[in-house]
C-alpha positions as CSV (number, residue, x, y, z in Angstrom):
1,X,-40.8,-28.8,24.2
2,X,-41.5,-29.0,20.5
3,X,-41.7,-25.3,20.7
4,X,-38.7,-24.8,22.0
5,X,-36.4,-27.2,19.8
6,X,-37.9,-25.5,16.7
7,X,-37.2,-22.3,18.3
8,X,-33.7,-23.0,18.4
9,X,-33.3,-25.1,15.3
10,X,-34.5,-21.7,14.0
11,X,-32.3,-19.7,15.7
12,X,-29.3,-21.9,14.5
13,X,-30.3,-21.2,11.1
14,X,-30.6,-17.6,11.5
15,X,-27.1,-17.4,12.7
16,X,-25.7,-19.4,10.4
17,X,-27.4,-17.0,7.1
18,X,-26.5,-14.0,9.3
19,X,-22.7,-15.0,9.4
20,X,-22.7,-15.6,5.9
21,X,-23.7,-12.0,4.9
22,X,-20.5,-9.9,5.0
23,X,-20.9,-6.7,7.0
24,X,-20.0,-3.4,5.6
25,X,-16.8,-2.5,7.4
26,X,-18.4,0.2,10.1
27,X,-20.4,-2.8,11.2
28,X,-17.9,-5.3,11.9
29,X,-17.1,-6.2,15.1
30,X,-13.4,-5.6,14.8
31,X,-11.4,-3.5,11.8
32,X,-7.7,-1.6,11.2
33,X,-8.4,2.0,13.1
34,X,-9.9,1.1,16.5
35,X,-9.2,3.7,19.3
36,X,-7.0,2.4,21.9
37,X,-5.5,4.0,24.8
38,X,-7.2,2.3,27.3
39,X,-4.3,0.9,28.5
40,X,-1.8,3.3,30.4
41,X,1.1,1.4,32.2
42,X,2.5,4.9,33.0
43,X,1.2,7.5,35.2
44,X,1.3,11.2,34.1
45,X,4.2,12.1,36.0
46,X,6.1,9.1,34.7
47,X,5.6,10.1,31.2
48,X,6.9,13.8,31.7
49,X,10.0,12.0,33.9
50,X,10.5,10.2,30.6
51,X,10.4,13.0,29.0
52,X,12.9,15.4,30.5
53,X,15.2,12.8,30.8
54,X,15.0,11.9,27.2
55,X,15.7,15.9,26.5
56,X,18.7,15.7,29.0
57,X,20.3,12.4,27.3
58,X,19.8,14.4,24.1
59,X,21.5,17.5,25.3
60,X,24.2,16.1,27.2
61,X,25.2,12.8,25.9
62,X,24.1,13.1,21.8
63,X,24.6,10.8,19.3
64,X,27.7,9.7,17.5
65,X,28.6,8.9,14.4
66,X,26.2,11.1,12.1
67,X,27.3,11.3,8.6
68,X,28.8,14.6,6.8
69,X,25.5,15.6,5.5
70,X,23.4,14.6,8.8
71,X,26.2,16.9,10.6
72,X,25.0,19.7,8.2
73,X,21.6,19.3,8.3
74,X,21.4,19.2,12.2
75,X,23.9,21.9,13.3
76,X,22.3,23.8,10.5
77,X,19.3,23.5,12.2
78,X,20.8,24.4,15.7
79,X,22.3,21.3,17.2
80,X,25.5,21.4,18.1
81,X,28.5,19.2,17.2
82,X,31.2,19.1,20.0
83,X,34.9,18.6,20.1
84,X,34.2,14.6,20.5
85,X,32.2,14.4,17.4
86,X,28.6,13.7,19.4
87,X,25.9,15.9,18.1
88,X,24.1,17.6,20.9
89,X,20.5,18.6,20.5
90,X,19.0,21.4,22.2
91,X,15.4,21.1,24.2
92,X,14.3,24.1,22.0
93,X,15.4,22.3,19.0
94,X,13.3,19.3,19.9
95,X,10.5,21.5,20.7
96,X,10.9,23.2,17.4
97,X,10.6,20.0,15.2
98,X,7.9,18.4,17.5
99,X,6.2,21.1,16.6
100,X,6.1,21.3,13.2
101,X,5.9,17.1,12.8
102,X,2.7,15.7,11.0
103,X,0.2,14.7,13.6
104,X,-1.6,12.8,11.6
105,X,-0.3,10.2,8.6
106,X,-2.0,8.1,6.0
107,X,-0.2,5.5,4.9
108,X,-1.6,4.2,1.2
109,X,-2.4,1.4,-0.1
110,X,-2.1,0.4,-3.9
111,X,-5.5,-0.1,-4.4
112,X,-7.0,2.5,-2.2
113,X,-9.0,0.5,0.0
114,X,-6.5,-0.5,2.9
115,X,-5.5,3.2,3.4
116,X,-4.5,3.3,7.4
117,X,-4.9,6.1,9.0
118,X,-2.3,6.9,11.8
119,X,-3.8,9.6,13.7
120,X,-4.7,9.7,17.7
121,X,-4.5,6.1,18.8
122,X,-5.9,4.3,16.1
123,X,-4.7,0.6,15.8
124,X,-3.1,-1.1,13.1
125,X,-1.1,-4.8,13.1
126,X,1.0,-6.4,10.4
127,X,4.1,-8.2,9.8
128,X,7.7,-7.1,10.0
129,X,11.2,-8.3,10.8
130,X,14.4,-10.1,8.6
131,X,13.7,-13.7,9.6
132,X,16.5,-15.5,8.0
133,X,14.4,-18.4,8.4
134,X,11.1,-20.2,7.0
135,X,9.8,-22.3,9.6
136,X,8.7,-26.0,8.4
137,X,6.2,-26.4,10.8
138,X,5.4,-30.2,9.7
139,X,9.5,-31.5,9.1
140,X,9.9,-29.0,12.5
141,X,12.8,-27.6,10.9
142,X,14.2,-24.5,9.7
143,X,15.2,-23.6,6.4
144,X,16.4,-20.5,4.9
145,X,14.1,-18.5,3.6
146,X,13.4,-16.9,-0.2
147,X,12.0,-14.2,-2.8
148,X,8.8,-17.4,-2.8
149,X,8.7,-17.6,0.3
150,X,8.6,-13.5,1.3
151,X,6.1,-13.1,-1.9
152,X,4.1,-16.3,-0.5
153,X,3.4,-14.2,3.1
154,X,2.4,-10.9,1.4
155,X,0.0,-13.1,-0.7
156,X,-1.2,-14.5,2.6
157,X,-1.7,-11.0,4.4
158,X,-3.5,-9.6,1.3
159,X,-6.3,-12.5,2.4
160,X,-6.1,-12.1,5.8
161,X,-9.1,-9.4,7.5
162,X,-6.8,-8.6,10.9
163,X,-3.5,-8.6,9.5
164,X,-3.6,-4.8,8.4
165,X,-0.4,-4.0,6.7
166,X,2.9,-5.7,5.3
167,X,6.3,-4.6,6.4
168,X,8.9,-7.1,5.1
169,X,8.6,-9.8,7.1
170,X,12.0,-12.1,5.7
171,X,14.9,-11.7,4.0
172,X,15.3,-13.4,0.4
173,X,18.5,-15.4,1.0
174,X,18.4,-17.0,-2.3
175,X,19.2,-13.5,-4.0
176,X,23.3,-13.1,-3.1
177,X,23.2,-9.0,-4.5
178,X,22.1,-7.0,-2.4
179,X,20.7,-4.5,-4.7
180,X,18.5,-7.1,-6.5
181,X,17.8,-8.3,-3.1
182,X,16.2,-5.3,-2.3
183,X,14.4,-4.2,-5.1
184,X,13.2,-8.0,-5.3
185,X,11.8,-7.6,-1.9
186,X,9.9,-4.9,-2.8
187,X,8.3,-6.5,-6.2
188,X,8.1,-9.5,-4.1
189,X,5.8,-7.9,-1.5
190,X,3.7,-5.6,-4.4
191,X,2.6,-8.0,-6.7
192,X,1.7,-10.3,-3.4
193,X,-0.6,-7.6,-1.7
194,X,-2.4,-4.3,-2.3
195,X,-2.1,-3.1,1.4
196,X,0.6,-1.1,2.5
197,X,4.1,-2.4,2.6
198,X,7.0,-1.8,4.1
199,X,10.8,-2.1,3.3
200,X,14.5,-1.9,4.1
201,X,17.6,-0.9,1.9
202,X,20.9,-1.9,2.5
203,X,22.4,0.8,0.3
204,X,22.1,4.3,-0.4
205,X,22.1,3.7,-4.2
206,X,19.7,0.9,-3.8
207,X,17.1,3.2,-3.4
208,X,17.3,5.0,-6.7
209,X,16.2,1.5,-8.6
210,X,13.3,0.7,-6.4
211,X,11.6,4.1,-6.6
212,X,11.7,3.6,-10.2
213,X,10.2,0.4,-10.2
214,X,7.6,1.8,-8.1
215,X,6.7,4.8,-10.3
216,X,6.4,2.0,-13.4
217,X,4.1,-0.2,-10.7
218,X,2.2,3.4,-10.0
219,X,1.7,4.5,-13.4
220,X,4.1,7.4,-13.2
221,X,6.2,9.7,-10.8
222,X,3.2,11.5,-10.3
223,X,1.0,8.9,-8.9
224,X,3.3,7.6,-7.0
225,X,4.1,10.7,-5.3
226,X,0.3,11.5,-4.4
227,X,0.1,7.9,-3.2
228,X,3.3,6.6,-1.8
229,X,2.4,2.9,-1.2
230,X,5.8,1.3,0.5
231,X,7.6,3.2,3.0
232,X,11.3,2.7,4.3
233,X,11.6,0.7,7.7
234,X,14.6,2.8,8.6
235,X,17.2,1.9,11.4
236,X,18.6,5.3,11.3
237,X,20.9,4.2,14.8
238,X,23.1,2.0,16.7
239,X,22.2,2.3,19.9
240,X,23.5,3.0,22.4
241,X,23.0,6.6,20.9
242,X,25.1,6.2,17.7
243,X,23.4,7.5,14.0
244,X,23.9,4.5,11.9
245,X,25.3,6.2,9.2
246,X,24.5,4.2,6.0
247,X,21.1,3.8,7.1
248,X,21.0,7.8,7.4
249,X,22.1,8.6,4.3
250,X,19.2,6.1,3.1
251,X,16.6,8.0,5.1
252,X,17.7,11.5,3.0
253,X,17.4,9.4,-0.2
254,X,13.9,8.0,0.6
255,X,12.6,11.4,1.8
256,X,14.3,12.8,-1.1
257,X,11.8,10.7,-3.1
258,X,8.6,10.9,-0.9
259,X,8.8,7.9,0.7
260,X,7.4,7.7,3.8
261,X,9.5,7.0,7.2
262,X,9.8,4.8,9.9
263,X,12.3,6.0,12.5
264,X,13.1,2.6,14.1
265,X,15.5,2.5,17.4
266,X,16.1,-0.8,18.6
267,X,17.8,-1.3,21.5
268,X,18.4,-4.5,23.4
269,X,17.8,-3.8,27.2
270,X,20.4,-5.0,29.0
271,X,22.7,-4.9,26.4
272,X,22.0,-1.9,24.0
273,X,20.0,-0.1,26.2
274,X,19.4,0.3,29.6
275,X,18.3,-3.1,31.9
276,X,15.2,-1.4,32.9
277,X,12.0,-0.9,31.1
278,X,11.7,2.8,32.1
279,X,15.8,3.2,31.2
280,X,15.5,1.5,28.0
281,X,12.2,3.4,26.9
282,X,14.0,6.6,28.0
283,X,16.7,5.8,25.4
284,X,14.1,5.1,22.6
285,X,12.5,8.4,23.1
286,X,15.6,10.3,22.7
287,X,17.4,7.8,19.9
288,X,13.4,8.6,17.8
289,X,13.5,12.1,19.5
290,X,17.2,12.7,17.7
291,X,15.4,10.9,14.4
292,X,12.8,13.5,14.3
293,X,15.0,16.8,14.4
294,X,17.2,15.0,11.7
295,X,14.0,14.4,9.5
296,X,12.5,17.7,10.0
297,X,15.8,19.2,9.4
298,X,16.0,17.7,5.6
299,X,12.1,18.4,4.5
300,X,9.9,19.5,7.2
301,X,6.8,17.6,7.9
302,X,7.7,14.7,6.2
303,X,6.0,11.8,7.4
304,X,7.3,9.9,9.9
305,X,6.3,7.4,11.8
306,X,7.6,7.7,15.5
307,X,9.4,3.9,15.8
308,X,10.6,2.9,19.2
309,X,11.2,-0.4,19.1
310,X,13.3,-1.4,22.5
311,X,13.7,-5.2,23.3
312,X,13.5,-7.5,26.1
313,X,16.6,-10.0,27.0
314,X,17.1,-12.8,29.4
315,X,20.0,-11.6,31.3
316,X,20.7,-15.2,32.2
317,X,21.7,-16.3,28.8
318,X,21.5,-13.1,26.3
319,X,18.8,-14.5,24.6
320,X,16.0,-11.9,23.3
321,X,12.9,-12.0,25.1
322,X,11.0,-10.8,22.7
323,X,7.8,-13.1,24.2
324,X,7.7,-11.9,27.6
325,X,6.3,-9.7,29.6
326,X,8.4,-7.4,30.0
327,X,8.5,-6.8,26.0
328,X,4.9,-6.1,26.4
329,X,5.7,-3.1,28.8
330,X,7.9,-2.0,26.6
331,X,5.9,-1.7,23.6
332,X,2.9,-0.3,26.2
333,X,5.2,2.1,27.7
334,X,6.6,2.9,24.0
335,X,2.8,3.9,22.9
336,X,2.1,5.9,25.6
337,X,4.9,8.1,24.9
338,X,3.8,8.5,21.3
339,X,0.5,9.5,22.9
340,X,2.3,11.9,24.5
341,X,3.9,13.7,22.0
342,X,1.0,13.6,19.7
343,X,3.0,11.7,16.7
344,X,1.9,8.4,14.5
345,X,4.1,5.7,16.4
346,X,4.8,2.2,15.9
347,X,6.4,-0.5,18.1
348,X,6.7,-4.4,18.4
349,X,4.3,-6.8,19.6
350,X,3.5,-10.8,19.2
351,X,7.0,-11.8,18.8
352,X,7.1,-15.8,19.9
353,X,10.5,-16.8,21.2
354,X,9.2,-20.5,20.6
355,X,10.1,-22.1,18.0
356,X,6.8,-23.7,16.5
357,X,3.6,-22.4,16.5
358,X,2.2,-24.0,19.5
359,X,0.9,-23.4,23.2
360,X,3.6,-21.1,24.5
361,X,4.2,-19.6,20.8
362,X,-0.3,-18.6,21.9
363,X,0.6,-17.3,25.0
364,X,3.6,-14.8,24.0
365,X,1.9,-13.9,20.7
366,X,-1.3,-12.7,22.4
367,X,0.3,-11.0,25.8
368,X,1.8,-8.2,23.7
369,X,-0.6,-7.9,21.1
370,X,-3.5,-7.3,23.7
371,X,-1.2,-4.8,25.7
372,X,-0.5,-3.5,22.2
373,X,-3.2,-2.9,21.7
374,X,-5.0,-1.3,24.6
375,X,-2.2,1.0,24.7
376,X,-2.9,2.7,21.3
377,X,0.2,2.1,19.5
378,X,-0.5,3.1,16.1
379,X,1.1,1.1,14.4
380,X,2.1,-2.8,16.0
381,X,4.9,-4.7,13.9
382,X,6.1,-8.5,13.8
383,X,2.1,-9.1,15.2
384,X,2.2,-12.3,13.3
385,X,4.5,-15.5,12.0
386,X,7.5,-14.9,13.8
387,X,9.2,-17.1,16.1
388,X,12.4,-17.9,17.8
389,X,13.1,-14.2,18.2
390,X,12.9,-12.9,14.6
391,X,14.6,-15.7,13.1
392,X,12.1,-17.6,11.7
393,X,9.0,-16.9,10.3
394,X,6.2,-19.3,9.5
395,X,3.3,-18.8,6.7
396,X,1.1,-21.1,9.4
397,X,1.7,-18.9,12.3
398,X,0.6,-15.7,9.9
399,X,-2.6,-17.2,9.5
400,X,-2.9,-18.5,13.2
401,X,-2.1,-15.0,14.1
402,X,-5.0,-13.7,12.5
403,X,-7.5,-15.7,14.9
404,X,-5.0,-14.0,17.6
405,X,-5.3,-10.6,16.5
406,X,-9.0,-10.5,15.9
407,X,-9.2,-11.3,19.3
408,X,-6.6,-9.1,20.7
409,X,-9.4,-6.1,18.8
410,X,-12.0,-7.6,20.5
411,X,-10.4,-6.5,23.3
412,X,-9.5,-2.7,21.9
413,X,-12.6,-1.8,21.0
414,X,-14.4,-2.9,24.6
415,X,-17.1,-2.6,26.3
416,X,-20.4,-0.5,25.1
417,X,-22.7,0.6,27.5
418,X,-25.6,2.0,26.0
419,X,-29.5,1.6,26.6
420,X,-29.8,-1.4,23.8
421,X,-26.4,-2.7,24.9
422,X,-27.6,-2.9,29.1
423,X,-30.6,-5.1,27.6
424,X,-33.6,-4.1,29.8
425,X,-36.0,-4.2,27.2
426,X,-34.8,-8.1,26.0
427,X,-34.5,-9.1,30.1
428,X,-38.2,-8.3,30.5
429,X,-39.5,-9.9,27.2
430,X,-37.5,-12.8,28.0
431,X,-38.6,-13.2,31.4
432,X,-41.7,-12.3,31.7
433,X,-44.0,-14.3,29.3
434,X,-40.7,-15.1,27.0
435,X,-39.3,-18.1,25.7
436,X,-36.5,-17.8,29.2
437,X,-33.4,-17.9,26.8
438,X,-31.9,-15.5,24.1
439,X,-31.1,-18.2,22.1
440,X,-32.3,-17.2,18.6
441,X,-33.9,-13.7,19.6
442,X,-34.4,-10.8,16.9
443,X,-31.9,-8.8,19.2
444,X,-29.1,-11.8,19.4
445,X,-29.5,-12.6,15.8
446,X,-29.3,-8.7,15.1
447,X,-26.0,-7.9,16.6
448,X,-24.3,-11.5,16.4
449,X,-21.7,-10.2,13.5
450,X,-21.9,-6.5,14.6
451,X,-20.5,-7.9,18.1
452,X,-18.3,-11.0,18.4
453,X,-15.2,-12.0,16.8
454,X,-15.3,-15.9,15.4
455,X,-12.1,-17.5,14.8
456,X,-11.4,-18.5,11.0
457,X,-8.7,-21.7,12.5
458,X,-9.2,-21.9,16.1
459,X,-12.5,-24.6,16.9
460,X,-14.9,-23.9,19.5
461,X,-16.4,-27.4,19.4
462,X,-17.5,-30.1,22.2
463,X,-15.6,-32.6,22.7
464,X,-18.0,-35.1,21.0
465,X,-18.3,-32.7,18.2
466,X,-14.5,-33.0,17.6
467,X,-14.5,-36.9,17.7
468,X,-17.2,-36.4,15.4
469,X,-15.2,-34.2,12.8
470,X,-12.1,-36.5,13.4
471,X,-10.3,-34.4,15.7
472,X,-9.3,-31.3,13.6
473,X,-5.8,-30.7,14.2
474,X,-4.9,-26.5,14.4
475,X,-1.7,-26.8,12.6
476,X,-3.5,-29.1,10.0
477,X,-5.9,-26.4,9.6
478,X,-3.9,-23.5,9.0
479,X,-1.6,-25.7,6.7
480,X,-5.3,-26.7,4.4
481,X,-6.1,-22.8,4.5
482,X,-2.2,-21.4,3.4
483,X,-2.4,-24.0,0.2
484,X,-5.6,-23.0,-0.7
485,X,-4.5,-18.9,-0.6
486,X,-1.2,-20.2,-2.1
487,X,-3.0,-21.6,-4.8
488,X,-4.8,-19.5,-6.2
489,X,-3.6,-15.7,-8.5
490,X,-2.7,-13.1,-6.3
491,X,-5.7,-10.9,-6.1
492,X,-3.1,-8.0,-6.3
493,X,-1.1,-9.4,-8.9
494,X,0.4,-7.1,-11.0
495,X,-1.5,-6.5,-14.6
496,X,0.5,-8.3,-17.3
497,X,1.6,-5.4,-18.8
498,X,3.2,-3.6,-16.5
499,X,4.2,-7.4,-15.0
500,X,6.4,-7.7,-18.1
501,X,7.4,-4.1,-18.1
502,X,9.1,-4.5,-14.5
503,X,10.6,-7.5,-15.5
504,X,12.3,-6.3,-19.1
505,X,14.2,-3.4,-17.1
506,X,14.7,-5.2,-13.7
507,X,15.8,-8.8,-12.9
508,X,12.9,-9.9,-11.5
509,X,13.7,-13.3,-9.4
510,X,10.2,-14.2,-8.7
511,X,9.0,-16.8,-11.1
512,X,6.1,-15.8,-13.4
């Protein structure tokens, strides 16, 4: 008996040195790149019916409303405007720019070290959106939301191990031009993390100012344009098959200037798009498929990232469903199509139509960030801290949605079956002659990091333990964990020089 409670006092020791030794990155159980794919809602012939009838809606129905230079660059290219004004897009013209499309993207970070590779069906989540909204998770209120507050969740991400990138997650309301706005956004984001972000422009001539922030930020044109470190989140249509013509000529300018592209179609089934998942991924295909000739038409190869981004609604009351299962089908459905074709893709995925971070907030959260998951999407936006549809986001939730995500890469990277993973050898130690337990073993200690996920927020304790540690609230928890990030300098914090550079030619709204 003695033996054994030492044993295990032991072991409990072990673990607890073990997990405070940080893995290299190869080693950890879950990182930004796992394979997906496992997860294929589509059969083969579904995906090729998806397909064609993409190609036909593309050929026969076209988009609308292109602007005079999109008109140029497509029917330069071969597609054909007709007497309505719809640009029609031949199958051999789709075929042409698939073909020459990048297979494979990197999108940089500033600092070099959260670099994500887009290639196959590797697996990346961050934020996104244009929550108007900051949720006040302890007054339960919402509030709109500012430059803080968007600079506040970027500083969060740059902490946070699961939370891979940073696409814009809010607007800053507190900034009424629009070009400051957006250039704000972007400095807001920057000098908050050093992974990758992502941004929108309201302008065309909004661009211009941003780009030359971000050569001063990169040390020079140069560097910038051998590491682009923000790319443009780009709603290049309207659907129902309309080119969103300001957002277009935004795209040219952005690829003008190396900026990287997502190609984001987001259509409302039911409303925007078809009622059905199959109809409404069929229109994403073709709306991205239309986005890709136009791309290729301006600079070849550019890259792009492959955005389908279609959204569920409750036909009852026209509310976005962005929580529900049938969202999560879409976003499967949506990656398996980018699988298809071979490109870097990205789609949506833990979108909480609750309000708060609480239990049905969990369970909408981690449906479509599993299925996001196992399906190989590339790329998997709004993954964290949004709520009520994409109107609020909440700095509490981001770091919730951590714990979540961890999980939901638990679950990408699977199952190992191997020789030391079956476990014969540690079955017949521990059986025959052995201590009749694996508490506390060489081969438990030894792959206790290397092969479970712990949660950072979420408790795992018994119910006395919890009395004990006077009932840890979750919310609490997060809320402790948020100030304590908060207060502390941003690890990617500008250096002062160029801080004060930025802010002599650009009026910077972020306090100092």
């Amino acid at each position: 008996m003695n033996v054994q409670t030492s044993s295990r006092t032991g072991g409990r020791a072990a673990r607890r040195a073990a997990r405070s030794t940080a893995l290299p990155d190869n080693l950890r159980p879950v990182r930004a790149g796992l394979s997906g794919g496992q997860y294929k809602p589509l059969s083969d012939t579904d995906v090729l019916k998806i397909h064609h009838a993409a190609l036909e809606a593309l050929e026969t129905i076209g988009l609308a409303d292109a602007p005079p230079s999109g008109v140029a660059y497509l029917t330069g290219a071969g597609a054909v405007q007709g007497d309505d004004g719809r640009i029609r897009i031949p199958r051999a013209l789709v075929e042409d720019a698939l073909a020459c499309a990048n297979r494979s993207i990197t999108l940089m970070s500033r600092d070099g070290q959260h670099d994500l590779d887009l290639g196959g069906t590797r697996v990346h989540y961050g934020t996104a959106g244009a929550a108007v909204h900051l949720v006040d998770v302890h007054g339960r209120h919402y509030r709109d939301c500012g430059v803080q507050d968007l600079h506040d969740a970027a500083k969060i991400v740059n902490t946070l191990d699961n939370v891979h990138f940073c696409q814009r997650p809010m607007v800053c309301r507190d900034i009424p031009d629009n070009m400051e706005m957006d250039y704000n956004s972007v400095f807001a984001c920057v000098s908050g993390t050093t992974k990758h972000v992502g941004t929108s422009f309201s302008d065309p001539a909004f661009v211009r100012p941003a780009i030359e922030m971000l050569h001063m930020i990169a040390g020079g044109e140069d560097k910038w344009r051998e590491r682009p470190f923000v790319s443009n989140s780009n709603c290049f249509v309207v659907p129902p098959m309309k080119f969103a013509t300001e957002s277009c000529l935004i795209m040219e300018e952005c690829i003008k200037y190396g900026m990287p592209v997502l190609l984001l179609s987001a259509g409302m089934a039911g409303a925007t798009a078809p009622s059905t998942v199959a109809g409404a991924i069929v229109q994403a295909v073709a709306e991205c498929l239309a986005g890709l000739v136009y791309v290729t038409a301006v600079k070849p190869g550019h890259p792009v990232i492959f955005g389908t981004w279609p959204f569920g609604l409750d036909l009852r009351t026209g509310a976005m469903t962005g929580g529900s299962g049938e969202q999560a089908l879409l976003t499967a459905g949506c990656a398996q199509m980018h699988g298809f074709y071979d490109l870097p893709g990205g789609a949506a995925a833990g979108i909480a139509d609750s309000k708060l971070p609480d239990m049905q907030a969990g369970w909408e959260q981690m449906c479509s960030n599993v299925m996001a998951g196992l399906s190989g999407c590339n790329m998997i936006y709004e993954a964290a801290g949004m709520h009520a549809s994409l109107l609020g986001f909440c700095h509490e939730s981001l770091i919730l949605g951590d714990d979540i995500i961890g999980q939901a890469l638990r679950c990408v990277r699977g199952i190992e079956v191997t020789d030391e993973t079956m476990a014969l050898d540690q079955m017949a130690q521990v059986c025959m002659g052995g201590p009749g337990h694996y508490l506390g073993t060489s081969a438990t200690l030894s792959r206790m990091q290397s092969d479970h996920v712990y949660p950072a927020c979420g408790n795992r304790m018994s119910p006395k333990e919890w009395v004990e540690m006077e009932k840890p609230d979750l919310i609490a928890g997060a809320t402790a964990r948020k100030e304590a990030i908060l207060n502390e300098r941003s690890a990617a914090a500008l250096d002062p020089v160029t801080d004060a550079a930025v802010r002599a030619q650009f009026k910077i709204h972020l306090p100092l």
